[in-house]
Each structure stands twice: as C-alpha cells, then as structure tokens.
C-alpha positions as CSV (number, residue, x, y, z in Angstrom):
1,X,13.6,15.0,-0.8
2,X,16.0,15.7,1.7
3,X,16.6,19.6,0.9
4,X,13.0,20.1,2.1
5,X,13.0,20.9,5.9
6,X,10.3,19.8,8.2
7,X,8.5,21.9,10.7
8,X,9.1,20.8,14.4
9,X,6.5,19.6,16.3
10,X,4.1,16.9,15.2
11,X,1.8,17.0,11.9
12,X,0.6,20.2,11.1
13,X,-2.6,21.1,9.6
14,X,-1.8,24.1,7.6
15,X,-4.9,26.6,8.4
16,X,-6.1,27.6,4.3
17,X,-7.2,31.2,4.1
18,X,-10.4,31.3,3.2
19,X,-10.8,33.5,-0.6
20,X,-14.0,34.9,-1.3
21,X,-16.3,32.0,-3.4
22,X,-15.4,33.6,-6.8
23,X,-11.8,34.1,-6.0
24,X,-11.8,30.7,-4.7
25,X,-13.3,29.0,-8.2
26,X,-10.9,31.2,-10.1
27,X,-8.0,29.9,-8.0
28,X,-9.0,26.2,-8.9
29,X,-9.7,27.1,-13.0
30,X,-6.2,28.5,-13.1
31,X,-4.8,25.4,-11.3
32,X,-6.7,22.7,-13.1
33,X,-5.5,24.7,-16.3
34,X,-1.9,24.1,-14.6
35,X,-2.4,20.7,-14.1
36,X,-4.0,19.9,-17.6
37,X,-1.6,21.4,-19.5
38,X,1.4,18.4,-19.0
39,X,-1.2,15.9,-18.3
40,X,-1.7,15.1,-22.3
41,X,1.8,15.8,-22.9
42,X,2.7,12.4,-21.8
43,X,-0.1,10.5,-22.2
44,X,-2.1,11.4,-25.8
45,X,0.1,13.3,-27.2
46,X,2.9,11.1,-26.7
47,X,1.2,8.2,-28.0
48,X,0.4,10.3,-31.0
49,X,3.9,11.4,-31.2
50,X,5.4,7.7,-31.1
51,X,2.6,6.5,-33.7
52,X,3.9,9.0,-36.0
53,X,7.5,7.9,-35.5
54,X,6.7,4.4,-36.5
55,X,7.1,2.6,-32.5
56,X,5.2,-0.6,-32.5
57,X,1.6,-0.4,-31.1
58,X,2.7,-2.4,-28.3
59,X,5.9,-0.4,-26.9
60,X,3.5,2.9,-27.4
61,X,0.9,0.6,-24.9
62,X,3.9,0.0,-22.7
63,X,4.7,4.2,-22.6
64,X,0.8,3.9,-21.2
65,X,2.4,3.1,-17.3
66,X,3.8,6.2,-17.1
67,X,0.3,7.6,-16.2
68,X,0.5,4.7,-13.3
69,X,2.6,7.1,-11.4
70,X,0.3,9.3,-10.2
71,X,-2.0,6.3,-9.0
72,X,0.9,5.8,-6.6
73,X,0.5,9.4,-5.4
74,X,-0.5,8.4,-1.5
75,X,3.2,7.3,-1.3
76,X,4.7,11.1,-0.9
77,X,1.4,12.5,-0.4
78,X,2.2,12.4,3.2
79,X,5.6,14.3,3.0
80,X,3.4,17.0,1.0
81,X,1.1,17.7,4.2
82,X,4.1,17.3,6.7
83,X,7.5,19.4,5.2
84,X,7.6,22.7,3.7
85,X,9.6,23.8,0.1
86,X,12.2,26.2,1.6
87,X,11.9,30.0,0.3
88,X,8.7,29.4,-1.4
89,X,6.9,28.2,1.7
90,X,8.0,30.7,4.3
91,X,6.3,33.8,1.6
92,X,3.6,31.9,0.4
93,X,2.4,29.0,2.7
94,X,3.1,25.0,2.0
95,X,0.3,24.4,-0.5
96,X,1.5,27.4,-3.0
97,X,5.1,26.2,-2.5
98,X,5.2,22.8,-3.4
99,X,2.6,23.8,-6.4
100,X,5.5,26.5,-7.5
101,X,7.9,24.2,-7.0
102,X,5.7,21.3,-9.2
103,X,5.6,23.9,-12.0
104,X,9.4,24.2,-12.2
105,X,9.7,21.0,-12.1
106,X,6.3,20.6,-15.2
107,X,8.5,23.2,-17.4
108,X,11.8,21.8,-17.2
109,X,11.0,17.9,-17.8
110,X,8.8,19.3,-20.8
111,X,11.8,21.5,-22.4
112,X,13.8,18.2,-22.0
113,X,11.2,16.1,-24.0
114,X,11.0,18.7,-26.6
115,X,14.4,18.4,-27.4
116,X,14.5,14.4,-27.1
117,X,11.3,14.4,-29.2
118,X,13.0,12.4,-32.6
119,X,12.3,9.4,-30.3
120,X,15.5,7.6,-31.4
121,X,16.0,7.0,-27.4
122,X,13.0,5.6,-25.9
123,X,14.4,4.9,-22.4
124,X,15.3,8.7,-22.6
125,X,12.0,9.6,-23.6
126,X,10.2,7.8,-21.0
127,X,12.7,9.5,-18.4
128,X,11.3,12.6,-19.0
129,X,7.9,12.0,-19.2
130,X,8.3,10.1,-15.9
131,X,9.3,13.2,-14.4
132,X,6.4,15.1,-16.2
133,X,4.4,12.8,-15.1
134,X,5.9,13.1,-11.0
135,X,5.7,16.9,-10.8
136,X,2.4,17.2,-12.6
137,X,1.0,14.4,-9.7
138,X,2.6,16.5,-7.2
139,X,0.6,19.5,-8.3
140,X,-2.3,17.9,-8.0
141,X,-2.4,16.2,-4.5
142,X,-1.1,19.6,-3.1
143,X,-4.1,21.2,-4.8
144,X,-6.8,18.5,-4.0
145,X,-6.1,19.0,-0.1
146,X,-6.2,22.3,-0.5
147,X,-9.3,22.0,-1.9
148,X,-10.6,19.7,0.5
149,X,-9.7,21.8,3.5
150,X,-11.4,24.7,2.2
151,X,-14.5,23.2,0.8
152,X,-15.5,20.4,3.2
153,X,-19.2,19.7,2.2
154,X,-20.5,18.2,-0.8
155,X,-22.7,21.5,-2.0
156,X,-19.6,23.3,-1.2
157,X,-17.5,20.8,-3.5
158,X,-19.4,20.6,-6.4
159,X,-18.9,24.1,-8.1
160,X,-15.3,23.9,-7.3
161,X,-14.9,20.6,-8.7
162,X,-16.7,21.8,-11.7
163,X,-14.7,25.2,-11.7
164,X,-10.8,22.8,-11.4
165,X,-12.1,20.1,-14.3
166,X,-13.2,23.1,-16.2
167,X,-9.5,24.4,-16.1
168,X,-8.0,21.3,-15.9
169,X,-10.1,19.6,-19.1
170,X,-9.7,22.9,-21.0
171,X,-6.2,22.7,-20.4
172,X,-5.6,19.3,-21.6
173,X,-7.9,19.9,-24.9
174,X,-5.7,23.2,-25.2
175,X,-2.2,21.2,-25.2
176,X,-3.8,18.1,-27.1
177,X,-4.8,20.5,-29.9
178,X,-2.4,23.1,-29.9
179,X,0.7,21.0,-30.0
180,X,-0.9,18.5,-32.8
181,X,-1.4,21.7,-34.3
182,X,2.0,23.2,-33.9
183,X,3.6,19.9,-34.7
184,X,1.3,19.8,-37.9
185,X,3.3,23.2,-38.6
186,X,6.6,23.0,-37.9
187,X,7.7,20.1,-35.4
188,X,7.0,18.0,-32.5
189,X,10.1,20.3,-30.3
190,X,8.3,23.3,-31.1
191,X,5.2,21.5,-30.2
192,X,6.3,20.5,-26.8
193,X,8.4,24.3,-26.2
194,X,4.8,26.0,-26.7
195,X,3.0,23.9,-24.1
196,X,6.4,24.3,-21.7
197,X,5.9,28.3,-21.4
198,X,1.9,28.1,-21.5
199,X,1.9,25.5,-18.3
200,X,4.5,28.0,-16.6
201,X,2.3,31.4,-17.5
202,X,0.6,30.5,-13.2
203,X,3.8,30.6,-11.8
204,X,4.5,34.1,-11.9
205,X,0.7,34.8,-10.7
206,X,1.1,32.9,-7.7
207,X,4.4,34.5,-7.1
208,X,2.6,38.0,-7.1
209,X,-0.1,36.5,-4.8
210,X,0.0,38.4,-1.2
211,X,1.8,36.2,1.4
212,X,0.4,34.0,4.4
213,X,-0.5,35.7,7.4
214,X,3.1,36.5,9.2
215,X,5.9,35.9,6.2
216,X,9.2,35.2,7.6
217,X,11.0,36.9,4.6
218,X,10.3,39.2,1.9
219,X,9.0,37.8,-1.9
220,X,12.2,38.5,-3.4
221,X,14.3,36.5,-1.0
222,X,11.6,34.0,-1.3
223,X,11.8,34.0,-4.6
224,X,15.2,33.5,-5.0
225,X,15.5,31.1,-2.2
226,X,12.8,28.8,-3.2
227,X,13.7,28.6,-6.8
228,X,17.4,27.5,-5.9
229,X,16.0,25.1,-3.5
230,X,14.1,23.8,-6.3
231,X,16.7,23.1,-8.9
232,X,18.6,21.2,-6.6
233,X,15.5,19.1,-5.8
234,X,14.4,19.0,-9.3
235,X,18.5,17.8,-9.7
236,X,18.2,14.9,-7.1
237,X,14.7,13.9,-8.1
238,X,16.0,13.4,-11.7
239,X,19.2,11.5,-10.8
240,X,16.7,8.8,-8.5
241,X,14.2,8.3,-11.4
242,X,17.1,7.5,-14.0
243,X,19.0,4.7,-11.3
244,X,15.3,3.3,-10.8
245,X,14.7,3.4,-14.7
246,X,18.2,1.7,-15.3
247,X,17.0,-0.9,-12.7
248,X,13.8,-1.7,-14.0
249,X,15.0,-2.2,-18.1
250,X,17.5,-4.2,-16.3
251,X,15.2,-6.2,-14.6
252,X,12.4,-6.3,-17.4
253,X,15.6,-7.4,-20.1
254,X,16.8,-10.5,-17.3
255,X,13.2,-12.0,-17.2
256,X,12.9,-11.9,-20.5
257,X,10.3,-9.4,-21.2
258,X,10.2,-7.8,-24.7
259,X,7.4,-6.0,-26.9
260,X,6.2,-10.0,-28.2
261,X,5.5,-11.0,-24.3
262,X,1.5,-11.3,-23.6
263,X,1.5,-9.7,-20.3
264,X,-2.2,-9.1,-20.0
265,X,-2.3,-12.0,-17.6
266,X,1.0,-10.6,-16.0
267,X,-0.9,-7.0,-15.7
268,X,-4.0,-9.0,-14.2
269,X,-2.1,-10.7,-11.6
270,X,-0.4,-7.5,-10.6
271,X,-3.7,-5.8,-10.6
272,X,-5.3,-8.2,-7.8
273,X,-2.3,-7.8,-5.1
274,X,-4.0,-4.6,-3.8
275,X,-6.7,-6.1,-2.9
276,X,-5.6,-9.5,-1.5
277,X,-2.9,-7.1,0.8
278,X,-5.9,-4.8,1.8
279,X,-8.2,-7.9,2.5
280,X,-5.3,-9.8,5.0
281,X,-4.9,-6.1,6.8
282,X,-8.3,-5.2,7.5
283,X,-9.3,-7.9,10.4
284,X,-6.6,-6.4,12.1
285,X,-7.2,-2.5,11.3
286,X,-11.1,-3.3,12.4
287,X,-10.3,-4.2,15.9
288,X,-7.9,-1.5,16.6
289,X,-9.6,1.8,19.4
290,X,-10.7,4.1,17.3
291,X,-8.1,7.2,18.7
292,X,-5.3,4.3,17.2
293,X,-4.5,5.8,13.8
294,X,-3.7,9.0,15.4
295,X,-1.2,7.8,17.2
296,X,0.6,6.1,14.5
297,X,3.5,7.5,12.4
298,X,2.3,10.2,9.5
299,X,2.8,7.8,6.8
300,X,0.4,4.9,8.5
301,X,-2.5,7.0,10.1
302,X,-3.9,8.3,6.9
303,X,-4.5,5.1,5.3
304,X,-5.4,3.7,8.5
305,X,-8.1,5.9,9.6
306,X,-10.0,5.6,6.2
307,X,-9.5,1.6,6.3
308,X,-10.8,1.4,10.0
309,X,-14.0,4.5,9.5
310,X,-15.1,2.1,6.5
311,X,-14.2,-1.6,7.5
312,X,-14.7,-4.3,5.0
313,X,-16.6,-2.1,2.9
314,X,-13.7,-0.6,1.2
315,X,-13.1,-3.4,-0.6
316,X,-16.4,-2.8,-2.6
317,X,-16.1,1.2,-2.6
318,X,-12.4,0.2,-4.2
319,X,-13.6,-2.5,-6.5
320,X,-16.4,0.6,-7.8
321,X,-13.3,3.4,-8.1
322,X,-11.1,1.1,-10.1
323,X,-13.9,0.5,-12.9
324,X,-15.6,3.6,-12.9
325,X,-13.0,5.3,-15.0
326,X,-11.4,2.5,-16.8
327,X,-13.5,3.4,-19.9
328,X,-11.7,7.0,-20.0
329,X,-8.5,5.8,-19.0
330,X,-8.1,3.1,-21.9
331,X,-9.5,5.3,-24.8
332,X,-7.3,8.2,-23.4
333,X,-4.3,5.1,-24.5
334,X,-5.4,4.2,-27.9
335,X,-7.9,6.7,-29.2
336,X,-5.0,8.8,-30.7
337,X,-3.2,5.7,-32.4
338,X,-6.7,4.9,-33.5
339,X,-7.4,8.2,-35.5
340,X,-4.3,8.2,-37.3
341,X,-4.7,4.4,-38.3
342,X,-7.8,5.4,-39.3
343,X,-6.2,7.9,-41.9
344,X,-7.0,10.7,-40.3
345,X,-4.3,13.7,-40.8
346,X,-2.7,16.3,-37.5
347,X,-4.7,18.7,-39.0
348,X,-8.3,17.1,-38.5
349,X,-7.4,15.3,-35.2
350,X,-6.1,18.9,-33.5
351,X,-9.3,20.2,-34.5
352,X,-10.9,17.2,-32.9
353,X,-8.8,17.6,-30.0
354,X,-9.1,21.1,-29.9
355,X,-12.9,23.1,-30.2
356,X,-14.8,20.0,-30.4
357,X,-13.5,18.1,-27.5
358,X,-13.6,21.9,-25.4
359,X,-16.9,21.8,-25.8
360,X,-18.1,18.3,-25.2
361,X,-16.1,18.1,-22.5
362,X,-17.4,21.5,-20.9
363,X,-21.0,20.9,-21.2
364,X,-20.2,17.4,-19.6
365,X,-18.7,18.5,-16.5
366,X,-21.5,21.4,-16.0
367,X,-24.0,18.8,-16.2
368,X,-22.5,16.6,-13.9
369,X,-21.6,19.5,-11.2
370,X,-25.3,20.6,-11.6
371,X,-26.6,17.7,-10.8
372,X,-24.6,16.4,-8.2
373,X,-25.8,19.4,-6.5
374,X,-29.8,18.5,-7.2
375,X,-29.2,14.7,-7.2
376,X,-27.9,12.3,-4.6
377,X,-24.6,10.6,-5.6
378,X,-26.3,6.7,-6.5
379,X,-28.3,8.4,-9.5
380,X,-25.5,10.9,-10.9
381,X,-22.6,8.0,-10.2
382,X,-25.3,6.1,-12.3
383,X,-25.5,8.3,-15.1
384,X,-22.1,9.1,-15.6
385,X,-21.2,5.2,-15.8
386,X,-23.5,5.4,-19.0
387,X,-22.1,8.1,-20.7
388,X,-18.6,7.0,-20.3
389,X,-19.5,3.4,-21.6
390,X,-21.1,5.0,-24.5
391,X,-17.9,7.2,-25.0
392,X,-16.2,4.0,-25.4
393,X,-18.6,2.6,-27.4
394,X,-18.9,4.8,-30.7
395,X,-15.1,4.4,-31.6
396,X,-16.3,1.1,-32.7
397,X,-18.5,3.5,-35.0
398,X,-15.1,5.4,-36.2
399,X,-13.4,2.9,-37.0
400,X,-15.9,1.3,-39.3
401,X,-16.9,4.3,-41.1
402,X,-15.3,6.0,-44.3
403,X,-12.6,8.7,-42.8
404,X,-15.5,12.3,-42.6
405,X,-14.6,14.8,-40.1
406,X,-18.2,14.1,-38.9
407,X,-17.3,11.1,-37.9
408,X,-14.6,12.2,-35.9
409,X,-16.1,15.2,-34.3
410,X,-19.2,13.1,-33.3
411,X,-16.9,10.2,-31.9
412,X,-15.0,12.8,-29.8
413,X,-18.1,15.2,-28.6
414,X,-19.6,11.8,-27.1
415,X,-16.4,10.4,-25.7
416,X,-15.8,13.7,-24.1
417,X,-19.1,14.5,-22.7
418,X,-19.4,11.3,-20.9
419,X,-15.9,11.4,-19.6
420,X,-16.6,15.1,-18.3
421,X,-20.0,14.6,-16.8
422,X,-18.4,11.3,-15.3
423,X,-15.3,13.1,-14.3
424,X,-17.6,15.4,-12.3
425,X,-20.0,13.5,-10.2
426,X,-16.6,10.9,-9.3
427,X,-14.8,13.9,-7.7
428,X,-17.8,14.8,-5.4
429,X,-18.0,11.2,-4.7
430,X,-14.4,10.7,-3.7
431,X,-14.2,14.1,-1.7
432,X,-17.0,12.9,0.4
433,X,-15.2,9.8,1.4
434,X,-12.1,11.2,2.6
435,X,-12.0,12.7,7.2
436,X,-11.1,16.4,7.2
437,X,-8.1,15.8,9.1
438,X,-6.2,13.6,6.5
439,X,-7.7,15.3,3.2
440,X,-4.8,15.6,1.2
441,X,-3.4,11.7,2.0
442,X,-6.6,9.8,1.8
443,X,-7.5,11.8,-1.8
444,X,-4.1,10.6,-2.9
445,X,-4.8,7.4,-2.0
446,X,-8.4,6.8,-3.4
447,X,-7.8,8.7,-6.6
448,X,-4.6,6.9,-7.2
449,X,-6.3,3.3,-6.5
450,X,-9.1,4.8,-9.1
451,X,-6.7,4.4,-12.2
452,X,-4.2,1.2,-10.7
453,X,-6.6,-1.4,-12.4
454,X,-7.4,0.9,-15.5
455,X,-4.1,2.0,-16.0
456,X,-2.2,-1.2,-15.2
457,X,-4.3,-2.5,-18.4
458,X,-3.4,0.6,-20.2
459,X,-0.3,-0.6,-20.7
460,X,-1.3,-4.0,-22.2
461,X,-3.2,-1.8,-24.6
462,X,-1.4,-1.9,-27.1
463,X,-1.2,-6.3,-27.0
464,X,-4.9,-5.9,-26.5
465,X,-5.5,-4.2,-29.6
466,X,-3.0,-6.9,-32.0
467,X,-5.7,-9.6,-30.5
468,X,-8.8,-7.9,-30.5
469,X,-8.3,-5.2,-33.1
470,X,-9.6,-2.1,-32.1
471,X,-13.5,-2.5,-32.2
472,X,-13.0,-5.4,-29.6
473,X,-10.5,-3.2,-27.5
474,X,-13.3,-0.5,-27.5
475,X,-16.2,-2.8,-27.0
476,X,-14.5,-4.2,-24.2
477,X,-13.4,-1.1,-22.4
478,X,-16.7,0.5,-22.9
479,X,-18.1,-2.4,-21.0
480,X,-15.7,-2.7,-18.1
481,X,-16.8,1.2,-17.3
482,X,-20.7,0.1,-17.5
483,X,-20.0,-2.9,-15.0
484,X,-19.7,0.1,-12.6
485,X,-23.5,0.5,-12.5
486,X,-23.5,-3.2,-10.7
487,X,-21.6,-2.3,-7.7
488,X,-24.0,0.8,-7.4
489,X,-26.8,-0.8,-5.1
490,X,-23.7,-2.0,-2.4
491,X,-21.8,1.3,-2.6
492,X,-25.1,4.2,-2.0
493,X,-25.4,1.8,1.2
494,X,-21.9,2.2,2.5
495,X,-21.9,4.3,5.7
496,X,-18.5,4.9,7.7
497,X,-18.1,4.0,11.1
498,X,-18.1,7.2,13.6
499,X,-15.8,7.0,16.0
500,X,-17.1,7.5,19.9
C-alpha cells in the first residue's frame, strides 16, 4: 500500500456530493451489482466447482475462510478513509477511486482463476480467490461509507439499502447462475471469463462520471495515471498474499493440521478471543473523557469511539451480529455441495440459482426495506431471524425428498427470501449503530465481526457435515440464526452514551 499517497493534514472527511434520490439509489444498484458479481465467485460457485472436481468435502469447507477476509475489513478500512488512489482520486474523488481501483483488482484475480480453474493446484486456487475476495471487500467498505455519509438517518437508509442489496443480490444470483450455466456449456474458464467482463462493465461508467468539484487533472491523464498506479498495487498486493499464504501452509503442515483434523473445537476457541480481548479493554475504554478517541491515531479512534459511546453493551449487540446471519452464512458453504450430492445436474441448480433465487431473494429484501421503514428495528430484526432459520430449515426437506425440480425451487425461494428480508432489516440496524464521523471504519468493523463466528464455522463445514450429515448440519445452522430472537429483548434497549 505504499504507492498510495496520503493527503497532508490530519484525517479528512471527504465532503460526498449529494445526487438527486433516484440518481443516488441507481448509483448503489450499480454498485451492489459490482460487488455481487465476485462475491459467489469464490464462495458458491467455488465450492460447486471443487465438488465437481472430486475435493473432499472437508478441504471444499476449509476453501469456506476465504470469505473470513472480509470480516477482517476494519483492519485497512482506516487507510481507505485517510489516503487517496493516485490518478483516479485527483478526477474523481477518494471513494470512486479506490472503488475503480477494487474493480481492477475483481477482474484481474477472476481472469487468473479462470485459467487455474482444473483445480490440480489448490494453494493456487485459493491465492486467487483470496485476492477476489480482498478487492471485492475493498469495494464494499469504500461504498458503505459512502453510503453512510450521504444517507445518515434510518428513513433515509432504508430505500438505499434496499436499492444496493437489490443490485448486490441480483448480482450474485446473476454470477451463481450464469456461470453454472456457462460451465454446464462449455467449461468452468469460460464460466469464470464471462463473470470477469460483466463485474468490469461499471468501471468505464464511473470513468465517464463528471469529476469532483475542482479536478487537479483532466480524465485522460487520470485515467492513465490511476490505472498504472493500480497495476503496480494490484502487483505488490499479490506478491504479500502469496509470502502470507506460503507461511500459513507452512505453519498449518508443522502443527500437523490436515483435511482428517476435527478443528470444530479449534474454530470455537478461535471464535471466543474476540470477545475475551474486547471484554479486558473495555473497563479501560469506559473511563477514558469522551473528546479521547479523537485524539488518538486514525487506526485506534474509530474503534474506540464506538467501544466507549456503547460501553459494556457491545458485548451483547456483538454476541446478536455474530448469530444473526450465521444461518445464511453456513448454507451459502454447503448448500451447493448439497444439491449436487443430491443428484441434482448444472443445468437444474443454475436455474435454481438463477430466476428462482432472483425472485425470492428480491421480494425478500423489498419486504424487509418496507418495513424497516413502517416498523421499529426489535420487530423487523425479529422477523427476519425467522425467515432465515426457516431458510435453513427446509434443506433438511431437500435432502430427504426424491430429486423434482420443485423441490429445489421451493428449497431455494424460502432460503432466499428469508436471507433477503433478513439481509435488509440487518443493514438498517448496523448503519444506525455506527457516529457520522467514523462511518466507513466502524461499518467495517461491525459487519466484519457479523460473519467472524459464522464464517469461522464455515470452514469446519465440511467436518460438520461427515458427523452430522447434512440434515443435522442444516438443523443446526437453522437454529443458531433463531437463537438471535433471544438476545432481542437486551439489544432494542441498548442506548449509546452521548458525549457532553
């Protein structure tokens, strides 16, 4: 990251224009679209794509941590809000910069698994879909404080929300079903080629988009600029994920870790360290003046601001974020390795994937955005919990039933619509939690500690499912979202601490 170059001064708050409201909801379909699009590519599809190679259930589990990375997102969310992409950012602001320079990097880690996509080198595999995963994650917290900044109330929020999961769903439905689909056709490169140059089709609209107020340079110079500066960070970037790679199989290999080691209790152990290191720093963050944080470097004050405006009350509002979405989260892992297990051929499960799940998953998050504008956030919260648990639920249906397609398109049009009118209402709920001067840092954070739990126990998936089978892993997952509703009561009562 050192080719970016920071502005003097302290940390700025980049002033957002303010678009007109339907320019602003279209701006946040086409960038959910851009962030949905890779999204699937290294999570279902891939899991799809390794089943069909023959990779052990547990390995494809283990290819489940590469969606931990973006739970970790509040680790360089602060360098997103602090240094500028050079060229991009002088034409077209910090936020549309580091998004351009996200969807270089989204094209050219998903060209690179397209043509590593016979699988024969798993460690190369799981480098580029590390770095899929990195850039999409960088998309997305530049986007969310966007968002944040320009949308500060919850009425505001809500249709914009809807309007970004809209694209963002749509998107990942569209790449779940069209590269099945394609890779039904001809092959899994072609598959992953297809979804490459539909997830870069925004870049050259925000390149046409008029400038900031006072551009230093013209958008050709920009252009060209930025897009150099980007290859060589998209170069150095690459280079640092492969040594940390090497280092962990290293690592993993010396303690003697292999596809037949039960690390469900491992994963669990792991899981709790969050929260014992949270509980040992809050007595001290709760005494500190409340200007402190501010005065703190522009890593620390983020997370330190939210920790002291909410107390010892975080600990429950991050106990309720970590289960809330583990039901979506852990059939998103194994729901594709189900299917075909289940007999079910490319063909049926891209059509599953593709109108079906478009639907569902549409008429869930317009519900949920609806409401959250009629109903306060206890009640929606609460009736999202159910619909995700009942997502989980009905795969234990599918997987004792005789192979129909109605079996599959109901399984998937109830999994979807709770995970979409869930998806919703949580969005609203985390917005609303974060101050208006950190946005883009404390949404990192909170939506990154929403999946650690959920997707620390994705990986063990896949050992989950050789004990359990997967009716139990279902049951259980569909479970672990309803325990949500029992947290409810504490977390409508939370109320953050105002400072003088």
């Amino acid at each position: 990251m050192t080719a970016i170059a920071a502005d003097a001064g302290t940390l700025p708050i980049e002033a957002p224009a303010r678009p007109s409201v339907r320019r602003l909801l279209g701006l946040y379909l086409l960038l959910g679209f851009s962030a949905g699009l890779p999204f699937y590519m290294f999570n279902a599809v891939l899991t799809l794509r390794l089943s069909r190679h023959g990779i052990d259930i547990v390995i494809i589990g283990f290819f489940a941590w590469i969606a931990l990375l973006p739970t970790f997102k509040f680790v360089w969310a602060p360098l997103i809000e602090r240094y500028d992409v050079p060229g991009f950012a002088r034409f077209w602001g910090r936020r549309r910069g580091w998004i351009m320079l996200s969807q270089l990097g989204i094209f050219f880690s998903m060209v690179a698994m397209a043509f590593t996509s016979s699988d024969e080198n798993l460690p190369l595999t799981a480098l580029f879909a590390v770095l899929l995963a990195f850039w999409t994650t960088t998309l997305e917290i530049a986007a969310d404080g966007w968002r944040i900044e320009l949308a500060p109330t919850q009425a505001e929020q809500a249709p914009i929300v809807a309007a970004n999961l809209w694209g963002y769903r749509s998107a990942m439905v569209a790449a779940g079903s069209g590269a099945i689909l394609v890779a039904s056709w001809a092959d899994w490169t072609m598959a992953y080629l297809v979804i490459a140059v539909a997830a870069f089709l925004p870049f050259p609209i925000l390149a046409a988009m008029r400038p900031e107020q006072n551009a230093a340079i013209g958008r050709t110079r920009a252009l060209a600029n930025g897009t150099l500066a980007s290859l060589l960070i998209l170069l150095l970037v690459a280079l640092v994920t492969a040594a940390a790679g090497w280092a962990l199989l290293w690592t993993a290999q010396g303690a003697g870790l292999s596809a037949k080691t039960n690390v469900t209790p491992i994963v669990l152990a792991i899981a709790l360290l969050p929260f014992v290191a949270l509980a040992l720093a809050l007595p001290r963050i709760n005494r500190l003046p409340a200007g402190a944080p501010q005065n703190m470097s522009a890593f620390a004050a983020p997370y330190v601001e939210l920790f002291w405006r909410y107390g010892y009350a975080v600990l429950a509002v991050l106990a309720f974020v970590s289960l809330y979405r583990m039901g979506d989260v852990l059939t998103l892992t194994l729901s594709h390795p189900l299917w075909n297990d289940a007999g079910y051929s490319l063909k049926q499960i891209g059509v599953a994937d593709g109108v079906v799940a478009l639907s569902a998953s549409m008429a869930g998050v317009a519900l949920g955005g609806f409401l959250s504008t009629r109903l306060s956030l206890g009640w929606t919260l609460g009736i999202g919990a159910v619909t995700a648990a009942a997502g989980n639920w009905i795969y234990v249906w599918l997987w004792h039933s005789e192979p129909s397609s109605f079996v599959l398109y109901t399984s998937v049009a109830v999994d979807q619509f709770g995970n979409g009118f869930a998806g919703a209402v949580f969005v609203v709920y985390l917005s609303m939690l974060v101050s208006p001067a950190y946005p883009g840092a404390q949404y990192a954070l909170l939506s990154g500690f929403a999946f650690l739990l959920p997707r620390l126990l994705a990986g063990a998936s896949g050992s989950m499912q050789t004990q359990i089978g997967y009716d139990g892993f279902f049951l259980l997952s569909g479970a672990l979202s309803f325990a949500a509703i029992f947290l409810l009561p504490l977390i409508v009562r939370v109320r953050a601490r105002v400072a003088p």
